[in-house]
C-alpha angles and dihedrals in degrees: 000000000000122000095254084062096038096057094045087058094059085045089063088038090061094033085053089051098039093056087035093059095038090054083242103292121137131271151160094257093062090045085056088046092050091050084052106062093029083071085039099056089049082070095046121117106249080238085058095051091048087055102048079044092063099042088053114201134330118167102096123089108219089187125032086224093066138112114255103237118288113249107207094240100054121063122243111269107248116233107279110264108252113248111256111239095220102212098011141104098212137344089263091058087054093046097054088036082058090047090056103049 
């Protein structure tokens, strides 16, 4: 991947975080980031734009559970590990155990 599309790939990492954490409401962050890979995309390889093209978007979260989009140098993050319940059967158990006392 060459740097142009590499950096535009951050650009739609940030811009999916930045609407992510703002519930998708608009700012003035995600107008910067927008600026940013609008000047970004003018450097990109046509094969590059017809990439991205195909792909279609993909920095908007359409649901606040979701992944932000994989860059191709970063490894998916893996589904967080459950907290064990020492000395408990279930969360539910710990959490009656915590109402009595």
């Amino acid at each position: 991947m060459d740097k142009d599309l590499s950096r535009y790939r951050q650009l739609e990492r940030r811009l999916w975080m930045t609407r992510w954490r703002r519930a998708g409401l608009e700012s003035e962050e995600e107008d910067a980031v927008l600026d940013e890979m609008e000047d970004a995309w003018l450097n990109l390889s046509e094969d590059a734009r017809t990439l991205l093209r195909f792909e279609g978007p993909s920095c908007w979260p359409t649901d606040p559970s979701s992944w932000p989009p994989r860059l191709p140098t970063t490894r998916q993050p893996s589904a967080p590990t459950p907290w064990t319940y020492e000395g408990f059967r279930s969360p539910a158990d710990a959490i009656l155990s915590a109402e009595s006392a």
